[in-house]
C-alpha positions in Angstrom: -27.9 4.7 4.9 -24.7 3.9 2.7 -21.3 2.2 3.8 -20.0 5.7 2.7 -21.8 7.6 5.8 -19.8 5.6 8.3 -16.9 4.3 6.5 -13.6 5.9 7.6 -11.4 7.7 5.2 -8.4 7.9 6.7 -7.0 4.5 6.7 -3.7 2.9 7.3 -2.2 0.0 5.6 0.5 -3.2 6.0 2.3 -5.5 3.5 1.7 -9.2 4.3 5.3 -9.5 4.3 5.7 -7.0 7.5 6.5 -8.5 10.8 3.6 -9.0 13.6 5.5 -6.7 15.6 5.1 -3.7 13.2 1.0 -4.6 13.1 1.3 -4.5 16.6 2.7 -1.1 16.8 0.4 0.5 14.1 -2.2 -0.9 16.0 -1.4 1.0 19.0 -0.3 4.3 17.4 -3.6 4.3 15.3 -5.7 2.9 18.1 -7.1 0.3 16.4 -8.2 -3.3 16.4 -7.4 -4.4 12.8 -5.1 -3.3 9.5 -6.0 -3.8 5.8 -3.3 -5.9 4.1 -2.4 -4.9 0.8 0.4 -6.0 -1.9 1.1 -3.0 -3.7 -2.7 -1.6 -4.5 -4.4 -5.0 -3.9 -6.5 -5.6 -0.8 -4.8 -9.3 0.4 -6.2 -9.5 3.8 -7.5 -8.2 7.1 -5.1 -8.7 10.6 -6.4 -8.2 13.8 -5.4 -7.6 17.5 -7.2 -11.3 18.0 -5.2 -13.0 15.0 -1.9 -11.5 16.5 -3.3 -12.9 20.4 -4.0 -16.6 19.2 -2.0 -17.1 16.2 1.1 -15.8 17.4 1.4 -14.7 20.7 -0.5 -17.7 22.0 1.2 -20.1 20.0 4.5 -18.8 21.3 5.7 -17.9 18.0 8.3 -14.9 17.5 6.5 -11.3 16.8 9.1 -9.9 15.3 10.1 -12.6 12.9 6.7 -14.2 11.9 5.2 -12.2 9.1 1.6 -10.7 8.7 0.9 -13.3 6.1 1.5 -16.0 8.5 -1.9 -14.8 11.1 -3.8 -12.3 8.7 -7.5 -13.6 7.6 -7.1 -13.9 3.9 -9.6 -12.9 0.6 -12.0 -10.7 2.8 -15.1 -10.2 2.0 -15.8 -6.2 0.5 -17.9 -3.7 -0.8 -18.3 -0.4 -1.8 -19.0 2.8 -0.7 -22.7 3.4 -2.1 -23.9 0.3 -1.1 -26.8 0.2 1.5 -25.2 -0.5 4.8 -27.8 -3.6 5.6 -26.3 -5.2 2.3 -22.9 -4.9 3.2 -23.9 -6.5 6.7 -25.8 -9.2 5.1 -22.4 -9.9 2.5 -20.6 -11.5 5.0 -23.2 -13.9 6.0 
């Protein structure tokens, strides 16, 4: 089976320069756990409901100042679509 038989299509985006709060809110309105972060067409990052629960809301920090930049995972690993969905498991190892 490929990555492209169980990929989504229909993604959503942020800017690493958008606020926690706004990742937040996507999150909910998409229902999801985590956002690509791109600058312009570049893939920068991944952010997470976790990242935004330990690196900002449990370290007290301000939401709706502190940027996506400031929590996101940065450089994540990635693949493409026709590659063998064992491969792309084993990439992150």
């Amino acid at each position: 089976m490929l990555v492209k038989d169980i990929m989504s299509n229909d993604i959503v985006s942020l800017n690493s320069e958008d606020s926690i709060e706004r990742a937040a809110q996507m999150m909910k309105q998409f229902d999801v756990g985590s956002i690509p972060v791109c600058n312009q067409e570049k893939l920068v990052g991944m952010v997470t409901d976790r990242d935004i629960t330990l690196r900002s809301v449990a370290a007290g920090e301000n939401g709706n100042q502190q940027k996506i930049s400031d929590v996101m995972t940065s450089n994540p690993v990635t693949g493409s679509p026709d590659m063998d969905v064992h491969d792309a498991a084993k990439s992150h190892m």
